[in-house]
N, C-alpha and C positions, 0 to 999 in steps of 0.2 A: 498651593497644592492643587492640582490636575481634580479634578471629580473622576471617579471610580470610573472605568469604561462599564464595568457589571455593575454597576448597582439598574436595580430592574430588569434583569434580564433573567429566561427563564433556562433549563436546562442544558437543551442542543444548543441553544445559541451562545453559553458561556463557556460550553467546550469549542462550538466553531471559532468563537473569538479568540480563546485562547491561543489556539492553533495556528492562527492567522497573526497573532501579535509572537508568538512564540518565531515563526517565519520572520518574521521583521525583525527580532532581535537576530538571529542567529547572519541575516544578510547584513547587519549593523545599521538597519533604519530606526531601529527602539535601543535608546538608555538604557541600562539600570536606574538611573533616576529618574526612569518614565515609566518604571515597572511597579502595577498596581498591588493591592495589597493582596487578595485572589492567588495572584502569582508568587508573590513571595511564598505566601500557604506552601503551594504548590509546589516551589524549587525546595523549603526547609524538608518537606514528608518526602518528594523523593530523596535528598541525600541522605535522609534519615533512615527511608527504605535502603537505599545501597550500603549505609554503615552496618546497618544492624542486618543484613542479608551476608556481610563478610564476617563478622562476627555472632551471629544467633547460630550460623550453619554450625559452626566447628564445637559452640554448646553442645547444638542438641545432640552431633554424632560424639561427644565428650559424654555427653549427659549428664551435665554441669546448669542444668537450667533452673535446679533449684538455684543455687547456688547463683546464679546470676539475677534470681526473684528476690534473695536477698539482701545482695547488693544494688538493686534497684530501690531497692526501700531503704536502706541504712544509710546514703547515702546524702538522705535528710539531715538526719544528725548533723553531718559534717560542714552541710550549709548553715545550718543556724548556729554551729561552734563559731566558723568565721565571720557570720552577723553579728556576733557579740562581740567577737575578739576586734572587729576593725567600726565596732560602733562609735568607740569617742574620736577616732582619725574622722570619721563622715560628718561629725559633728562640727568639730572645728574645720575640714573641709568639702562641703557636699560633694564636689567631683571625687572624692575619692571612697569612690565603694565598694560594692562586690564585683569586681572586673569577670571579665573567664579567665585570668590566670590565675585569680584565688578561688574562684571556683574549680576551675578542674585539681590546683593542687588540695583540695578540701575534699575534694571525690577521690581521688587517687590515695591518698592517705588514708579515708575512709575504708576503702575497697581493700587495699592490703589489709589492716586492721580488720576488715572483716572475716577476710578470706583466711589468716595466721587463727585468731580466733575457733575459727570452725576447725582448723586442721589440728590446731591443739587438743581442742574436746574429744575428738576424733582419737588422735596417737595418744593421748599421756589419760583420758577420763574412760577411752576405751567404749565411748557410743558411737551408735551409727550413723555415718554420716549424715542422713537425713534427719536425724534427731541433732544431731551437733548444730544443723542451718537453724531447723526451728528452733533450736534456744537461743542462739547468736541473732538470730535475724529476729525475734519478736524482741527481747531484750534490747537490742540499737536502737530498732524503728519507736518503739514506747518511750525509750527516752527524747529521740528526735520529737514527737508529737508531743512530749512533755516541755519541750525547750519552745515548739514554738509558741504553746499557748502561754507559756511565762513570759516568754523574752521576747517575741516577734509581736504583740497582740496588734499593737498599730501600723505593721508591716504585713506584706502579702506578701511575704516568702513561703508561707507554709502553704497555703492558698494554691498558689502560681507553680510551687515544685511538685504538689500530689495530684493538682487537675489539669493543670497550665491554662497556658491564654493565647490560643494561635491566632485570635483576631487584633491581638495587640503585636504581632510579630511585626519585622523592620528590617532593614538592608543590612543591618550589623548580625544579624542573628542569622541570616544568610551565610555571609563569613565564618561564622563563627564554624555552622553545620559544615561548611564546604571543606574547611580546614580541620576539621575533626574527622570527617569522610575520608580525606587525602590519607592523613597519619594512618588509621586503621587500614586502608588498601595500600599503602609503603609497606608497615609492618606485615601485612598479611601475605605479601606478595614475595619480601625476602625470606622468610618462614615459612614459605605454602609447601612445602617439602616435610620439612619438621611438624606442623601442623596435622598433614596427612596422615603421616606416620603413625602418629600419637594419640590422633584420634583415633584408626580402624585397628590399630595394632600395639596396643600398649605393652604388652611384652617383647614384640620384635624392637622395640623404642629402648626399651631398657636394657636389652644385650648387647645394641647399637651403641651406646652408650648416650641418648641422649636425655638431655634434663629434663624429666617430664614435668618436675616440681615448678623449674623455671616457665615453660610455656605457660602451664596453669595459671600462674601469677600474671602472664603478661597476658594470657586473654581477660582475668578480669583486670588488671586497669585498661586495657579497650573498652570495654564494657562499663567504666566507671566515668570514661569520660565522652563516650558513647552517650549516657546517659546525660552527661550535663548538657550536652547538644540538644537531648531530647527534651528536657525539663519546662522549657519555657516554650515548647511546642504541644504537646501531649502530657506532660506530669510525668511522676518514674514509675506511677501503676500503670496507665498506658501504654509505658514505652515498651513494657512486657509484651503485648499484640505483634510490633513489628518485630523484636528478639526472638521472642519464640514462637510464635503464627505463622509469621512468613517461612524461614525453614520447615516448619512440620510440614506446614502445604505443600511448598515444594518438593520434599522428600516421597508424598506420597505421589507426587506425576514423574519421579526419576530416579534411576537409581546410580546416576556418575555425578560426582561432585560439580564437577563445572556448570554443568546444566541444574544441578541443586542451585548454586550461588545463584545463578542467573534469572533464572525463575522466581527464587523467593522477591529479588528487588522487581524483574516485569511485576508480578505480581503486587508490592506494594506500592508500587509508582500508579497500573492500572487506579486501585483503590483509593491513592493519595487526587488523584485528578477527575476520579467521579466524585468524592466524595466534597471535596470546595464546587464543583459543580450544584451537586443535591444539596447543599448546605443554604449558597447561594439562590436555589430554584425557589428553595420553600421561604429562603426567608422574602422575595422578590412576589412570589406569588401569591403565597398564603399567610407570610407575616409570621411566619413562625422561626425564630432566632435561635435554630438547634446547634448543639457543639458540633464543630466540623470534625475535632479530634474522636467522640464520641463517635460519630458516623463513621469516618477511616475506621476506626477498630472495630465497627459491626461491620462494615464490609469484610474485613479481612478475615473475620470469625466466618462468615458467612459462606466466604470462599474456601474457609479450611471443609465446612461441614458436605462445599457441593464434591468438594475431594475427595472425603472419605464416603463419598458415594458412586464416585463417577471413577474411580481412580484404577488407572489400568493396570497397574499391581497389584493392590491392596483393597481396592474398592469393595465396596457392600455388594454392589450388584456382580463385581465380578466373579466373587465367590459365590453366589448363590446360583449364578447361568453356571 
């Protein structure tokens, strides 16, 4: 294995590198299998930024973002059901464990069952919707925390899906994001019509005759498997920052959808590629081994707060001039 080109390197010069090996890749003088771990960082949080930029927007203008804080978290559960369920198979054969196709089908399963849940409390118990998330969604997530401290204790599932572990990421988990990225911008791209619609106009949607019930459902299993992209990147508390961070920011510098999507992901890509820079800087300089995941999402917070300051709609200072 190659030594790191960044290790010891300080801020400017790990973005300048970057930049110059990124150039060589894209001219085909750099592999993938010469591509450091820095860059992995870096390619997982951008398509993670682009997924959850195609999917967070249509949340928030849904305003479905609880509702996707819940299935961020519930989602737990459903990894540690299929920990348990495919434990004696990995015993008798290690290669066979928790793949991404029992993980996504463990989140998507999840995710319906959360989302039927909530809309039952909702139609037949007759609460409000906000109160239907919070008892669906702390009820899931408490049994999820419950299952991993019984069942997972000598595993880092629990661990790896609430905080994640971007410094342990890999060429497969690249894939994994890219092909999770693809589906949510296929799907979003055949529906971006129906989406529109649905989100700014839900009545004009329902005399059209379309399904609003159905979209709903299909934006959270994006969102469910969105999420298991993000899991071993950022955790499913984190993944909250680029879902709904990135859209609010953007919403507050634009007010046409295109230029929303667009912006939310510039905007998390800007922060995914300072932030394995600053991560990098300080641990090269001053030895300090800070989350890079942790840093991306104070970036991004950070960026939402110079928003609602500087923002040429909405902004604090615009209203007050």
């Amino acid at each position: 294995m190659n030594l790191n080109p960044y290790w010891g390197a300080g801020f400017f010069h790990v973005l300048a590198l970057f930049f110059k090996r990124l150039f060589l890749f894209l001219t085909g003088q750099l592999s993938w299998q010469q591509m450091a771990s820095d860059e992995v960082q870096i390619f997982v949080l951008v398509l993670l930024s682009f997924a959850s930029a195609l999917i967070g927007t249509f949340l928030v203008l849904k305003r479905m973002t609880m509702l996707a804080n819940s299935l961020s978290h519930t989602i737990l559960l459903g990894i540690v059901i299929a920990y348990i369920v495919l434990l004696p198979f990995s015993q008798e054969n290690p290669s066979h464990g928790l793949s991404i196709e029992v993980l996504l089908i463990a989140s998507l399963i999840t995710g319906v069952i959360t989302t039927v849940l909530t809309q039952l409390m909702t139609h037949l118990m007759k609460l409000q919707e906000d109160a239907s998330i919070g008892l669906i969604f702390t009820s899931l997530f408490a049994l999820g925390i419950i299952a991993v401290t019984v069942f997972t204790r000598n595993a880092h599932i629990g661990i790896e899906a609430i905080m994640g572990n971007i410094d342990a990421l890999h060429f497969n988990d690249l894939k994994i994001m890219g092909l999770i990225g693809a589906v949510d911008f296929v799907v979003i791209m055949l529906f971006f019509k129906e989406f529109k619609i649905v989100s700014f106009d839900s009545g004009l949607a329902r005399s059209c005759g379309y399904p609003i019930q159905f979209f709903n459902y299909l934006l959270m299993v994006l969102t469910s498997a969105t999420a298991i992209g993000a899991f071993r990147a950022v955790g499913v508390l984190l993944f909250l920052a680029f879902l709904v961070g990135l859209p609010l920011t953007a919403r507050l510098l634009t007010q046409r959808l295109h230029k929303m999507i667009l912006l939310a992901f510039v905007i998390g890509t800007v922060c995914s590629i300072v932030a394995v820079a600053l991560s990098r800087h300080l641990l090269s300089i001053y030895k300090m081994p800070l989350s890079t995941s942790g840093l991306v999402v104070t970036l991004i917070g950070c960026t939402y707060f110079l928003a609602c300051l500087f923002s040429p709609h909405r902004g604090i200072l615009k209203r007050r001039s």
